[in-house]
N, C-alpha and C positions, 0 to 999 in steps of 0.2 A: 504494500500500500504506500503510495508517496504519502510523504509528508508524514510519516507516520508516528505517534509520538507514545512511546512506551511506560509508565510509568512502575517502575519494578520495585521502590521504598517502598507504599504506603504506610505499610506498619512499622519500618524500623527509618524513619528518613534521612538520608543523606544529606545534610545541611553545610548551604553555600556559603563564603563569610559573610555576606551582606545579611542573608536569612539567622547565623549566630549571634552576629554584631547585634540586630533589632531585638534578638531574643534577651539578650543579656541585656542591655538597655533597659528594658520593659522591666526587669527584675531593680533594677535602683528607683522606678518609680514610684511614689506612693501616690495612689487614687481612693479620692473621698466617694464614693456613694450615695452618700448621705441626702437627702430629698434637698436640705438646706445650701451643701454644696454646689447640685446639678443647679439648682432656679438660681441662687445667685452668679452661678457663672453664666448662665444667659442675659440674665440683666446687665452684669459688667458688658459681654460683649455686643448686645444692642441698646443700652438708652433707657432701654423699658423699662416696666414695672406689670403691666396688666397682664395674665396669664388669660382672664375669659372664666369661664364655670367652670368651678372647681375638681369637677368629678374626674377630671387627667390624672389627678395625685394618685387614684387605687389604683390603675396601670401604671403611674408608673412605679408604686412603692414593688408591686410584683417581680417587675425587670430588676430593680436595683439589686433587694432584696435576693431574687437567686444569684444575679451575678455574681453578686458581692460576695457569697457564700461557700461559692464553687471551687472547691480548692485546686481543682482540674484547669482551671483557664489560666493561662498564662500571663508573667505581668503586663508583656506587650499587648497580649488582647484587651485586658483589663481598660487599659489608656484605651483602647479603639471605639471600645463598646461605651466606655465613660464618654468619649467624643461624638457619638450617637446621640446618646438621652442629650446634653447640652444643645448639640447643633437642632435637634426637633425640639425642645423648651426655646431658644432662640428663635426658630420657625414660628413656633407657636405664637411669640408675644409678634411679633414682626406680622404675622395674620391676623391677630385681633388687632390690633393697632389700625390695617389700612383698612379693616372692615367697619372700625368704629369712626374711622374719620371719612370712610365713601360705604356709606349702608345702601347708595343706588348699587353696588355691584350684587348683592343677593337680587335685583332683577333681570341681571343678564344668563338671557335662554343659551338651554344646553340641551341641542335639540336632533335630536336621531343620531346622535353615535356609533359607531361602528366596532362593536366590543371583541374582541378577540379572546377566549375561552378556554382553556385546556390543559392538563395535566402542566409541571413543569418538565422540559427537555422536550414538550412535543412539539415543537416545529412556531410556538406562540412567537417567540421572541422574530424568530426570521420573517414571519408574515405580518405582525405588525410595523417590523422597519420598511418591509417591501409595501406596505400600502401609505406608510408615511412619505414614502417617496413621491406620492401624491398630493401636491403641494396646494391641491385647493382643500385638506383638509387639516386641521389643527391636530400635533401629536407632541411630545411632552420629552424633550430631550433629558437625559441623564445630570446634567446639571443645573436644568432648571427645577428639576424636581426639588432635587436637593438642597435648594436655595431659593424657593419660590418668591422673596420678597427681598429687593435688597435690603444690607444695612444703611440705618439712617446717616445720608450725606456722601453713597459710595455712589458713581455715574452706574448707567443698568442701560449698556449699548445691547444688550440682547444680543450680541455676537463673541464671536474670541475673544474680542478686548473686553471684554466684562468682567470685573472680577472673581465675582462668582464662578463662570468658566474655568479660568487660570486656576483658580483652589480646585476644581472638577479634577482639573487635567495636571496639578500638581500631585493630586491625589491617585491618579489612575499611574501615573509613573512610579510613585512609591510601590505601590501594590504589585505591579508587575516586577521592582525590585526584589519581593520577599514571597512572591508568590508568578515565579516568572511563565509558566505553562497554564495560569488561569486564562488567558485570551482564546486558547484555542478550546475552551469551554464552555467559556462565558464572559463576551469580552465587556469592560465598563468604561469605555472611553468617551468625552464630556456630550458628544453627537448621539451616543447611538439613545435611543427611542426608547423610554423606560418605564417601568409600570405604575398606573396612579395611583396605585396602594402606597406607594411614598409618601403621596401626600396624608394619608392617614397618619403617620409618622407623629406630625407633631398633635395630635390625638391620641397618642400613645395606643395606639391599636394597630391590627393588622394581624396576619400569619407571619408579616416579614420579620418579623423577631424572632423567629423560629430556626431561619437561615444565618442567624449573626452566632447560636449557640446552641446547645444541647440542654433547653430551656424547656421540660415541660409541665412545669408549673404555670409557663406563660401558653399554652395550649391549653392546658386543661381550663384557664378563666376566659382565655379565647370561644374553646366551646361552650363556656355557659353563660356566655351574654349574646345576647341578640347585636347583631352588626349595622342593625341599621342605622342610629344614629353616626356612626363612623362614618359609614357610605356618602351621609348626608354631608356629613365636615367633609368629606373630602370635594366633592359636587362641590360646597362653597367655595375651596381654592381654587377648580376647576374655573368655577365665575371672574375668582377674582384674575388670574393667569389672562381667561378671554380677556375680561373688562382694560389689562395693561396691553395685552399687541393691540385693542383698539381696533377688532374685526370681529365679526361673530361668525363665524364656522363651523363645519360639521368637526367633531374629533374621533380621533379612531385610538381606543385604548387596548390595554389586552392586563390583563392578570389569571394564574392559575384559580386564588384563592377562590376568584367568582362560581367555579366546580360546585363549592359547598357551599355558594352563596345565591345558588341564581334566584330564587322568590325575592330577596332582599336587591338583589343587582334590578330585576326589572320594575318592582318597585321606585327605586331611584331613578330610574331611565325608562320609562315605561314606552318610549317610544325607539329606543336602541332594537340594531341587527346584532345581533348575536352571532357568531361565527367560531362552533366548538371544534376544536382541535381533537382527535383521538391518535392514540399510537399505544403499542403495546408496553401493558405497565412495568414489565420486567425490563425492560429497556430503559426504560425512565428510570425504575429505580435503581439502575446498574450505573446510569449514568450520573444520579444523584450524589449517590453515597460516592461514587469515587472522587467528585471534584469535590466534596464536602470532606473526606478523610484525606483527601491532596491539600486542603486550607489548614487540616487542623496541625500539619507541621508547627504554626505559625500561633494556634490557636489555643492549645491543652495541650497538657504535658508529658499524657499519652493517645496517642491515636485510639479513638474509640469503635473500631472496625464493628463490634458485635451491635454495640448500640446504634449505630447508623443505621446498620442493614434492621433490627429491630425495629425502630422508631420512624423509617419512613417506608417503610412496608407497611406499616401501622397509619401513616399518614396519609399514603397513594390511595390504601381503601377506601379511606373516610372520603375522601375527596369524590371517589371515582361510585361508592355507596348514596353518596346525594346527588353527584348528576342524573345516576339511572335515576332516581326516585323523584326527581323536582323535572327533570327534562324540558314535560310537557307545561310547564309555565312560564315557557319561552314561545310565542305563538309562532305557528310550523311557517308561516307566507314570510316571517322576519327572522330563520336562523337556519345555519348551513353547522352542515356537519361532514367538517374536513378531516378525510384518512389519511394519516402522515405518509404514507407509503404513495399513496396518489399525488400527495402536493409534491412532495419530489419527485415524482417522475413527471407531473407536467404542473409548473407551479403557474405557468399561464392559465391553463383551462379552468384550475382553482379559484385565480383571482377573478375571470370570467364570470364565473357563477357568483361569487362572493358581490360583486359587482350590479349582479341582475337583481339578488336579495335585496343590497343595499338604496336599490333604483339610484343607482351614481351611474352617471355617462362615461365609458372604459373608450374616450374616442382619441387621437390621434396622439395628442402631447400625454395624455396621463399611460397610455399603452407602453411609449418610448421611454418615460420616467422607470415605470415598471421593471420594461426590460433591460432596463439601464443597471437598474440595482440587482440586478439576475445576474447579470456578465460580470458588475463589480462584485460582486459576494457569493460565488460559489463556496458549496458545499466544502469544507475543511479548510478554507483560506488559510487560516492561521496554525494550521496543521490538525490531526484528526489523532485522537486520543485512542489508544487500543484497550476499548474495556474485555476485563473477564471475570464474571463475580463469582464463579467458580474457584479461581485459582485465588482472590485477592481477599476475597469473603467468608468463603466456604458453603457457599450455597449453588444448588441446581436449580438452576434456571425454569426449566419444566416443573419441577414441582413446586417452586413458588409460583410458577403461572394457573397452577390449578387454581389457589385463592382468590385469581379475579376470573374466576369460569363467569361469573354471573354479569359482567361486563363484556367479554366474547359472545357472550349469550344477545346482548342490546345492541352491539354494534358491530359491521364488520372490521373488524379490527386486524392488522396482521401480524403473526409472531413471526418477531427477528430474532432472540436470541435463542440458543440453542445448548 
């Protein structure tokens, strides 16, 4: 296979000096936790004072609370995940802030969306950049996510020169420093097209805090609250994001989470195309756990290979147990259900259809854009990672795939791993 990229540590990792240097580093740091220290370092670093309603504090005392307890996370992570809660308490006062001084943005329509749906590793991420290549519609780059408002008195050129970008892309260099074969997995570079559940972020909710740690204390209060007020904060950034480019457009988003969320997703969107991704889940989960046990060099002090493979076996169900069961609250004339196996083998015909759902015009220039981003972004660009969750896990592929018969059963699905 060209380009092919082998990873034969996971469980004992070979560590480069840069990946030592940061590790040891992290170990002379000392991070506060403490709910008093996270809100007053956002205040110092924007101006604020006003957080909004108070009910963020039980999410966040959750996150703190296990991080902080985890004697498995390393000190370097420690600082990353401390750099998390801050920069979304900073998001957070910087939202209420522009919300309270422009209350006309909770009137700006967010109107027929184009949601992209499906397991993570199934082909979401590639079909939401490929339809953001579509430039009459609104899509959410990786750095504005994570920055959605600037700091008071920084310029917000909404391009490279913005500072916010330059920390995006300050940040995406580090990371490829001490995590140098995340790109050809999952690349986070300040352009590429990223999931609105960030912005739930400074709401302190989401599944994505799920992906920073081996956190299920923050699952278990994830499944026992209703998501919708979250969805709703997050729709309001979404307002507020429209109301600064100063155009009202369609937007095309994608999250896995929405799997187990869709009653609550078409609630908040009630007028959104849905666009479910399918692909078979021993794939996904093969590809999960290994890029998540390739981070944890960096992350915990020992690779947690059993609990991975555990805990998102455990996750891929849940996810894949509420789409068969909620499906039908996606009405059939506004949702396409894309077989991963199909979209790559004709990612045109895909967007075709995806297209005719959406009643968007697939005509001359947006065809060209399309195919534009087909030629720049083939399959393994960055090179193609050789999973096998057999030799790296100690799991048979086949017989984890029996657990999701009852998903093979709803959809044509095809098994790739063997």
């Amino acid at each position: 296979m060209a380009n092919a990229i082998h990873i034969d540590d996971l469980a004992a990792p070979r560590l480069g000096e840069v990946q030592a240097g940061a590790l040891a580093w992290g170990e002379t740091v000392s991070v506060d936790f403490s709910e008093q220290a996270i809100l007053e370092a956002a205040r110092r670093h924007t101006g604020l004072m006003d957080f909004g309603p108070d009910d963020f504090r039980e999410r966040l005392g959750v996150l703190r609370k296990a991080w902080d307890t985890d004697t498995e996370i390393t000190g370097f992570h420690r600082s990353v995940l401390h750099g998390y809660l801050v920069r979304y308490a900073s998001n957070r006062l910087l939202i209420q802030d522009t919300l309270q001084r422009h209350p006309e943005i909770l009137q700006e329509p967010i109107e027929r969306p184009v949601i992209v749906v499906g397991l993570p590793r199934s082909g979401t991420t590639h079909m939401v950049n490929l339809l953001a290549a579509d430039r009459r519609l609104h899509s959410l780059p990786l750095w504005e996510s994570y920055e959605p408002v600037p700091l008071p008195g920084e310029p917000a050129s909404g391009d490279a020169t913005d500072p916010r970008y330059r920390r995006c892309a300050e940040a995406w260099a580090g990371m490829q420093q001490v995590t140098p074969l995340l790109a050809a997995m999952h690349p986070m570079n300040p352009d590429h097209v990223h999931e609105e559940i960030e912005l739930m972020g400074p709401d302190f909710a989401s599944y994505n805090f799920e992906w920073l740690s081996l956190t299920p204390q923050w699952r278990d209060h994830y499944y026992a609250h209703d998501q919708t007020p979250h969805y709703e904060y997050m729709k309001n950034v979404l307002r507020l994001l429209q109301w600064r480019r100063g155009e009202c457009k369609r937007w095309v988003l994608k999250c896995p989470q929405h799997l187990e969320q869709l009653p609550v997703l078409m609630k908040t969107f009630p007028d959104a195309t849905v666009v479910i991704t399918h692909r078979d889940p021993v794939a996904v989960i093969q590809s999960t756990v290994t890029m998540l046990a390739y981070g944890q060099r960096m992350n915990r002090r020992h690779v947690a290979l059993q609990s991975l493979i555990e805990y998102w076996s455990d996750r891929i169900e849940h996810l894949l147990r509420a789409c068969v069961r909620d499906r039908e609250s996606v009405p059939a004339e506004r949702c396409v259900d894309s077989m991963f196996h199909m979209f790559m083998a004709d990612q045109m015909g895909t967007m075709e259809q995806v297209y005719a759902i959406a009643e968007l015009e697939l005509g001359i220039a947006p065809r060209a854009a399309l195919e534009g981003y087909i030629t720049d972004h083939p399959r393994g660009k960055e090179g193609q990672v050789v999973y096998n969750l057999q030799r790296d896990f100690g799991v048979d592929p086949a017989a984890l795939r029996e657990r999701f018969r009852f998903y093979f059963d709803r959809f044509p699905v095809k098994a790739e791993t063997y």
